[in-house]
C-alpha positions, -999 to 999 in steps of 0.1 A, spaced: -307 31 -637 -329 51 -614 -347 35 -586 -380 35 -581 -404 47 -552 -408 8 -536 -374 0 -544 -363 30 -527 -385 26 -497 -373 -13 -495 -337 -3 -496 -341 22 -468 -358 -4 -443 -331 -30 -453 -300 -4 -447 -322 5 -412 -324 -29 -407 -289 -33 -414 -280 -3 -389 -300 -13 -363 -284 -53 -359 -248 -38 -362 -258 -14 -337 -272 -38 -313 -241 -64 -320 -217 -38 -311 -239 -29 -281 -237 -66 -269 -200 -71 -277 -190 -40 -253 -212 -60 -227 -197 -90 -233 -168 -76 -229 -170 -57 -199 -186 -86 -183 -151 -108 -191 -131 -107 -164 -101 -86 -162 -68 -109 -179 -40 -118 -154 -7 -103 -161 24 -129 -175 51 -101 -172 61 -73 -145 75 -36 -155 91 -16 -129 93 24 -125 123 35 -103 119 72 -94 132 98 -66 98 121 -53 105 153 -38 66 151 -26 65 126 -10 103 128 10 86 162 20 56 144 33 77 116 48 100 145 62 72 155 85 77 124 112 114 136 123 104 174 118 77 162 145 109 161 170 92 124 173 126 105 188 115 72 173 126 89 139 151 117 151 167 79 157 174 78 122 176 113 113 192 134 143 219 153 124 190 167 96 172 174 123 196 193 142 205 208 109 168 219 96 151 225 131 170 258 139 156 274 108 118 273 114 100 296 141 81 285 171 48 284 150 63 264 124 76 239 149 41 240 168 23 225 133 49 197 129 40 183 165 3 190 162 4 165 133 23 139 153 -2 145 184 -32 139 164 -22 111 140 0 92 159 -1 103 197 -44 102 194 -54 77 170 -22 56 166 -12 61 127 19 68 111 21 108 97 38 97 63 20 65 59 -10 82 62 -4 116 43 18 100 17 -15 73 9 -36 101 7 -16 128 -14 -10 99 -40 -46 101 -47 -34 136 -67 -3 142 -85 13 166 -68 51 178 -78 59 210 -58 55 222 -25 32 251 -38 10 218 -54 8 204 -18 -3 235 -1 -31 240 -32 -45 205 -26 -45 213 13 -64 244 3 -87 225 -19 -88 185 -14 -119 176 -35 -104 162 -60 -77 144 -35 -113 132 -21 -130 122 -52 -100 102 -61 -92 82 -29 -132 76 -27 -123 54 -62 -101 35 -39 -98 8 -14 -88 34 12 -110 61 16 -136 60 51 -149 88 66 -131 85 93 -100 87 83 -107 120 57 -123 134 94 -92 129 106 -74 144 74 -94 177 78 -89 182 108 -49 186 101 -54 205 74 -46 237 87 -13 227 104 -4 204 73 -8 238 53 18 255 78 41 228 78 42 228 40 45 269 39 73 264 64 88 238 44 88 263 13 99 293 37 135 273 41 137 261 5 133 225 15 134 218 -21 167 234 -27 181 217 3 162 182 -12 182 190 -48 214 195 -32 217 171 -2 192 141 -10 188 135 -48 224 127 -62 223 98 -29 190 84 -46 199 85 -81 236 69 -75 215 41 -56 184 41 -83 209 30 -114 223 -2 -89 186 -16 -81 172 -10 -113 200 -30 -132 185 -63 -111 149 -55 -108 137 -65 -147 146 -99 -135 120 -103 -110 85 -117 -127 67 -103 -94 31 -93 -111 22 -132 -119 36 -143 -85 13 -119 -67 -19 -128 -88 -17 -164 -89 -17 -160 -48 -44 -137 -45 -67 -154 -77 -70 -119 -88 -54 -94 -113 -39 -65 -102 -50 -33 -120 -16 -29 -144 15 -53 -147 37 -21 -139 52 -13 -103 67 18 -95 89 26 -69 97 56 -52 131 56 -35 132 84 -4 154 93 18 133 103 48 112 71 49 130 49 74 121 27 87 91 25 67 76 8 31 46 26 31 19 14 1 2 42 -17 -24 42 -46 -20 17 -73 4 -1 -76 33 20 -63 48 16 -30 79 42 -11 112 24 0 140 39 15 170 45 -10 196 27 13 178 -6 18 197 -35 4 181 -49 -31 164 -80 -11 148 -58 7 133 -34 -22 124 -64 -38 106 -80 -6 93 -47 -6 76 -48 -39 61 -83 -33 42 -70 2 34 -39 -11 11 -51 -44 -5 -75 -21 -25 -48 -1 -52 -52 7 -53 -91 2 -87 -96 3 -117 -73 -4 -138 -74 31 -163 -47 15 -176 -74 -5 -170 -107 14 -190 -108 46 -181 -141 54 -144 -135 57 -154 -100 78 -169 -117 102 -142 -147 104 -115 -122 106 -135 -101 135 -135 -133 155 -102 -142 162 -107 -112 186 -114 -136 213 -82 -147 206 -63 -135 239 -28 -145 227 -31 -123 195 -46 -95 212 -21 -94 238 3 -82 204 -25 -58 191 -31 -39 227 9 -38 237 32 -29 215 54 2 206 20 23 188 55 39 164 52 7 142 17 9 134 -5 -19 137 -28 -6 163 -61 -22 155 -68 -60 146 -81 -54 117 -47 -33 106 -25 -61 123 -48 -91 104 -42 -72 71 -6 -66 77 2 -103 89 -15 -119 57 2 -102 33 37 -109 55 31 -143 55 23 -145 14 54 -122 10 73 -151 23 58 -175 5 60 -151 -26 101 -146 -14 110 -184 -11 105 -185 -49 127 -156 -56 154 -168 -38 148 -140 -12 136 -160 14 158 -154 40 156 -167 72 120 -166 86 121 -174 123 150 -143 130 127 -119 108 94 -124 127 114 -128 159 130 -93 154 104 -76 132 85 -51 149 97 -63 183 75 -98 175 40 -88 170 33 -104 139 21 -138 154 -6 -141 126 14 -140 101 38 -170 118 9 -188 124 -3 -188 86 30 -192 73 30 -224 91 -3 -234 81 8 -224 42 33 -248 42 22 -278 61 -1 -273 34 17 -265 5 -2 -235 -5 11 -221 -36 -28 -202 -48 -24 -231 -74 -55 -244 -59 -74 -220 -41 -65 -183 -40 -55 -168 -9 -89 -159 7 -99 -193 -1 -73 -208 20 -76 -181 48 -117 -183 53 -110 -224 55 -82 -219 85 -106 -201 103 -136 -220 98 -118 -254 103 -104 -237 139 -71 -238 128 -63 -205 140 -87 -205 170 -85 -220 205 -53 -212 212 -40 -222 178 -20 -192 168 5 -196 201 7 -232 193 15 -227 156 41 -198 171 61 -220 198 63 -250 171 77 -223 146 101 -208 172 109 -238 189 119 -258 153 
């Protein structure tokens, strides 16, 4: 039956109508939605993977000639060394004298957080994102980790870190990598990854920090030329050492997802707390003297390391992994982490579990409460020693 002119006209307005509310429902559930906050995670899934990138970026601190590593690694160094020329081996130690030797970092921590902001698989991708590191730039800016300092710092190697990757290619690194390095990670990936799905770590981590972490999934890349580090990258993805026992990749994976454990950008109160215990003397005695190889050489990079040691523990003790405490903070790092014994203590007189209150909670209310001022911290560190 055909419809008429005013029938037809009403019909239009009411499908318009119609259009128009489903329109602005939709519109409201995506805001609804986005304003939800992000879900916490129940289970964990773990990535185990070799990287040629990022052993060649690791490789860097023994090519240095840097004896804190050649510790470790003296025979490949004696065996690689002999096959680069002078100008080479002048672009390896100009990258240890200005990230290390000038302003106290760590060459592999820092390159290998910064080149995980691309996805590079090949020497020849290394030495393109050298040549052209805005998208390296654009990604780490998305990130907890980019300053302008630090990418000051990055530019400034840039032309040495492109002749120590052309060398690296020169002596078929990656060839030498394939043959030498590779079969010892894979032999050791199949053992750790047959005990990792039983670790829940993801939930662990969250329900101490009161936050979600981006994805339930960890991935970890076993090196060979790491030690003696765990470096954190991007994401959730952290570099271990292929060797290390499984208590240790595991304690690994704990500390590393727990970086950084607060968000300073956005909490001024806990800034400014943090900034205060500088007038703690005892603590900065550990800051100002200590061996500037393990890192560490700020406050504000030894307050963000000792947090996330002492949850680790915490976090560990659950697990089974616990170990014994007082011998790793008396050994670790030659005993700088002071911080991190005084708020382990504090944790557990308390019985902090982030059951309660998350972690930054717990931290802003030691240090406005003056448990970690007036001398606190060596307090808190003879009663744990002494115990």
């Amino acid at each position: 039956m055909p419809i008429s002119g005013i029938n037809f006209m009403r019909a239009c307005r009411r499908t318009a109508f119609l259009t128009v509310t489903l329109l602005l429902a939709a519109h409201q559930a995506h805001l609804h939605a986005a304003e939800q906050p992000a879900p916490f995670h129940t289970t964990t899934q773990w990535d185990l993977q070799p990287s040629f990138t990022f052993d060649a970026i690791c490789a860097l601190n023994m090519l240095s000639g840097d004896p804190y590593y050649l510790e470790y690694y003296r025979a490949d160094y004696d065996r690689l060394v002999k096959q680069f020329r002078p100008e080479e081996l002048a672009a390896f130690v100009n990258l240890k004298r200005r990230i290390k030797d000038e302003n106290g970092g760590i060459i592999s921590a820092s390159l290998a957080l910064y080149f995980s902001a691309v996805d590079d698989k090949s020497l020849d991708d290394l030495i393109h994102t050298v040549q052209d590191s805005s998208a390296m730039r654009r990604n780490l800016q998305a990130t907890p980790y980019y300053n302008d300092e630090g990418w000051k710092l990055y530019e400034s190697n840039r032309p040495d870190l492109e002749a120590a990757f052309r060398a690296l290619k020169r002596i078929h690194f990656d060839q030498d990598w394939e043959k030498n390095v590779k079969p010892k990670i894979e032999q050791s990936r199949a053992a750790i990854a047959a005990k990792l799905p039983d670790y829940n770590v993801i939930p662990a981590v969250e329900s101490v920090l009161g936050v979600p972490r981006p994805t339930n999934k960890i991935t970890v890349y076993l090196l060979y030329y790491s030690q003696p580090h765990g470096i954190k990258i991007t994401g959730t993805r952290f570099l271990t050492h292929y060797s290390y026992p499984f208590r240790i990749v595991l304690r690994n994976a704990i500390h590393e997802m727990m970086h950084p454990p607060y968000d300073l950008a956005h909490d001024t109160e806990l800034r400014t707390g943090l900034e205060s215990l500088k007038s703690d003397a005892f603590l900065m005695n550990k800051v100002e003297h200590h061996d500037t190889s393990f890192g560490y050489n700020s406050l504000a990079g030894l307050e963000e390391e000792d947090c996330v040691q002492a949850l680790e523990q915490i976090i560990a003790e659950r697990f089974g992994m616990g170990g014994d405490p007082r011998r790793y903070w008396r050994e670790q790092d030659g005993g700088i982490h002071v911080l991190a014994v005084a708020l382990y203590s504090l944790m557990k007189e308390q019985h902090f579990d982030g059951s309660k209150e998350s972690f930054p909670v717990f931290l802003k209310r030691q240090v406005h409460s003056g448990a970690l001022s007036n001398g606190q911290i060596e307090r808190l560190n003879r009663t744990f020693f002494g115990g």
